[in-house]
C-alpha positions as CSV (number, residue, x, y, z in Angstrom):
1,X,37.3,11.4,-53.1
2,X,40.9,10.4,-52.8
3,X,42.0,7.2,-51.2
4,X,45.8,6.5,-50.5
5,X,47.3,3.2,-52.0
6,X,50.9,1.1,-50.8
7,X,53.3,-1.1,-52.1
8,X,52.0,-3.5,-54.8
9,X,48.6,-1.4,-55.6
10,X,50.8,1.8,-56.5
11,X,51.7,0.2,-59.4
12,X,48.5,-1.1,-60.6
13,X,47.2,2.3,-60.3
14,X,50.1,4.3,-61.5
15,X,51.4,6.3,-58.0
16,X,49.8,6.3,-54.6
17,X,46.2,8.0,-55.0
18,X,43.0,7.0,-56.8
19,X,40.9,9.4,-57.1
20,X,36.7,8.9,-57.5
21,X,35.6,12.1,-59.7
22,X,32.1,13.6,-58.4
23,X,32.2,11.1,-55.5
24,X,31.3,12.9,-51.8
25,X,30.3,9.4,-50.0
26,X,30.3,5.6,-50.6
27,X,30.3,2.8,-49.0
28,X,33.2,0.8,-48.5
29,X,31.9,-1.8,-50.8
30,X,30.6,0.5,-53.5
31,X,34.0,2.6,-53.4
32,X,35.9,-0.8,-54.3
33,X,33.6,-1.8,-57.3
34,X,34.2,1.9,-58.5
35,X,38.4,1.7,-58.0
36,X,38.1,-2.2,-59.9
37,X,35.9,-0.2,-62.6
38,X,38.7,2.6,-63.4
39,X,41.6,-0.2,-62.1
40,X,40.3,-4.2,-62.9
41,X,44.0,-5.1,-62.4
42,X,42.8,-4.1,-58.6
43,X,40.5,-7.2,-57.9
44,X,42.8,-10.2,-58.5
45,X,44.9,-8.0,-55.2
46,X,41.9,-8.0,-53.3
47,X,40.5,-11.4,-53.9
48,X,41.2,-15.3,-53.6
49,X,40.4,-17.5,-56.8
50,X,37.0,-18.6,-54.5
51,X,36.2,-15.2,-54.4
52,X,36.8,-14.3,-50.4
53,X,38.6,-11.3,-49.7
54,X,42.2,-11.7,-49.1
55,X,42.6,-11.7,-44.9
56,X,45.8,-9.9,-45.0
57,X,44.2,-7.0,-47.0
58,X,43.7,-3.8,-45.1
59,X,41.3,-1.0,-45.7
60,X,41.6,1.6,-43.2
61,X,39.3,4.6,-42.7
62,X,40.8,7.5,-40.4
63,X,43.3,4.9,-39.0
64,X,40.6,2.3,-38.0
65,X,40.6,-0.8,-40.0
66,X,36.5,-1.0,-41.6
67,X,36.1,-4.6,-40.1
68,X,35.9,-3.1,-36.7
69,X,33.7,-0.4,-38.4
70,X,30.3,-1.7,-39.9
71,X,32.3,-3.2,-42.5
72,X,31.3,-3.3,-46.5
73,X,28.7,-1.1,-45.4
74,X,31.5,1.7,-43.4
75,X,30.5,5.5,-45.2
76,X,33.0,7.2,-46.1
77,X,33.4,10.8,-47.1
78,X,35.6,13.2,-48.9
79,X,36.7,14.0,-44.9
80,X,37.6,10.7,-44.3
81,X,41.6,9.5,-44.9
82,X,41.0,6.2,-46.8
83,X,44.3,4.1,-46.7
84,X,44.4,0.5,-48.6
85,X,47.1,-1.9,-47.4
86,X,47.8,-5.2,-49.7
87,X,48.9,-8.6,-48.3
88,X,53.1,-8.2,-48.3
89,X,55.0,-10.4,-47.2
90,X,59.1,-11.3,-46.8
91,X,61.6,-10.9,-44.6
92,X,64.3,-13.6,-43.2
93,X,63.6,-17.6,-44.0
């Protein structure tokens, strides 16, 4: 399984893909302890110090973010085009 990383993540990971070896569907929840097990750099991205998942991160499956899907428990498949969006920010002050 393949899922597509941006900005900040892509250099955590080393280029725009992670790949999950012998993996044909997970849930959402169990694909992300899987990426923080081959990339821990990963979960300080994803998380606040109080352990809540940063708001501004986005975990898209086939274009649809997975908090409009059924969430942690979304299944997704090799078929599927995972895409993970960190928080960015910038632009004029």
């Amino acid at each position: 399984m393949e899922i597509k990383v941006y900005a900040t993540l892509r250099d955590i990971v080393g280029g725009g893909t992670i790949t999950l070896a012998g993996v044909d569907s997970i849930t959402v929840g169990a694909m992300l302890e899987k990426m923080f097990q081959l990339h821990p750099g990963l979960k300080d991205e994803f998380y606040k110090s109080n352990g809540e998942m940063h708001s501004a991160i986005h975990i898209l499956i086939n274009g649809r973010d997975m908090r409009y899907l059924d969430g942690w428990d979304t299944v997704v498949s090799t078929a599927d085009v995972v895409r993970i969006f960190p928080p960015v920010g910038g632009g004029r002050r």
